[in-house]
N, C-alpha and C positions, 0 to 999 in steps of 0.2 A: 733403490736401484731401478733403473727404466728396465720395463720388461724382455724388450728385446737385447740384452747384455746379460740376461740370465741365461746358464745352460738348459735346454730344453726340459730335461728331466726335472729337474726343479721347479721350473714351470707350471708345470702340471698340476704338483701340489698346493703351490701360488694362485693357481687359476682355480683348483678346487678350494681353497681356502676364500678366498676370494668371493667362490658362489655362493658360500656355504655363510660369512659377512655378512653381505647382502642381501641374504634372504632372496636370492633367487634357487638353488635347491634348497628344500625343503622335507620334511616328509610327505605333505602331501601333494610333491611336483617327482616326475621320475627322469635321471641322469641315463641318458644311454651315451654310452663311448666307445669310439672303433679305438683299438687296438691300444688300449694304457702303456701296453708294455713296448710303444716306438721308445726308441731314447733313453730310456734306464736300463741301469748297468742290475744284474742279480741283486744286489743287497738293496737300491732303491724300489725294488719291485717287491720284496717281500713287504720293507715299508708300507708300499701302496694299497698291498693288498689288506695288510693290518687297518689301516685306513676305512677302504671300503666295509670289509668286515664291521668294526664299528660303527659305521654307518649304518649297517643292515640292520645292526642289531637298536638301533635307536628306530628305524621304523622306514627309513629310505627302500624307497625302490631303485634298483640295479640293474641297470643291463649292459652286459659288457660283451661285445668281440673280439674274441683274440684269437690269435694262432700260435700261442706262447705254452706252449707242453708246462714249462717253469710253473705262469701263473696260473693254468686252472690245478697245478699240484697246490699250491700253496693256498690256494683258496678254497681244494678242498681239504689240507692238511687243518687250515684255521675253523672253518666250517662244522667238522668233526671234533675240533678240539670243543667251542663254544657253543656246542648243539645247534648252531644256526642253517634252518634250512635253505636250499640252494636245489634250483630248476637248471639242471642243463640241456642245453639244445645242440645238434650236431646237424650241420647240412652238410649230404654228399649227396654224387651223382648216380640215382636209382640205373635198375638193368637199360632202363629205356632212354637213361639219359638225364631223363627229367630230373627236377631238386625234389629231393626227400629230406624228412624231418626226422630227427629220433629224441626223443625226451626221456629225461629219466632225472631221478631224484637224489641217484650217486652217480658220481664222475665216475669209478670203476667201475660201472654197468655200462657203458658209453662204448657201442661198438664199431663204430664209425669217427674217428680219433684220426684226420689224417697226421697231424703233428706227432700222436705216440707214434706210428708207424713209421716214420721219417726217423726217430731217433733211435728206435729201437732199431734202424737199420746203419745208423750211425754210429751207434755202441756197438754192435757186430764190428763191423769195419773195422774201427779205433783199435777193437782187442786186437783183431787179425794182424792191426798193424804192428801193435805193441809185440804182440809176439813172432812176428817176422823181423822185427828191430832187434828183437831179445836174440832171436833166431841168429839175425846174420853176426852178433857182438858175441857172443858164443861160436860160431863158426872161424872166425877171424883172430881171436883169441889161441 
């Protein structure tokens, strides 16, 4: 099938499979990727991340960008699961402005998480809402 008639998400692993073929990634060449998780749906992303995992653990280096609360869970869920270590980096914007760095060696030491932040304000919401929907089906009733 020509690649461009494949869904994007598929793709991906196409194009990784593909590199991985050819012996253009390798262990001793390193993959950096902005943002894996454009275009996959949840359940292709924990695949993905199963994926990379495997990779790491054969000897790959990894570096990945994301903004995907989902995939750095899951990648630190599989991390944890197969004692494979894992360098996280977080950039936010210091008191002055400027880009800061924060490193740490678990994702839930990572205090600078704009993504957690975002949804934990999201799940607030969602509840308030559920329970304002409960609220008014109750009231009307």
């Amino acid at each position: 099938m020509e690649m461009n008639l494949v869904a994007e998400g598929f793709r991906k692993f196409a194009t990784l499979y593909k590199l991985l073929a050819n012996r253009t990634l390798t262990p001793e060449t390193t993959l950096f990727w902005d943002e894996p998780e454009a275009n996959l749906n949840p359940a292709l992303l924990k695949d993905m991340a199963a994926v990379l995992t495997e990779l790491a653990k054969a000897g790959f280096q990894i570096i990945l960008a994301t903004h995907s609360l989902f995939l750095l869970k899951e990648l630190h869920i599989l991390a944890q699961r197969e004692r494979q270590p894992v360098k996280y980096f977080a950039l936010y914007a210091g008191e002055n402005g400027a880009t800061q760095v924060e490193t740490k060696d678990d994702f839930i030491q990572l205090e600078h998480v704009a993504g957690l932040d975002a949804e934990l304000t999201q799940t607030y919401d969602f509840e308030d809402a559920l329970d304002q929907a409960d609220a008014d089906d109750n009231g009307t009733r």
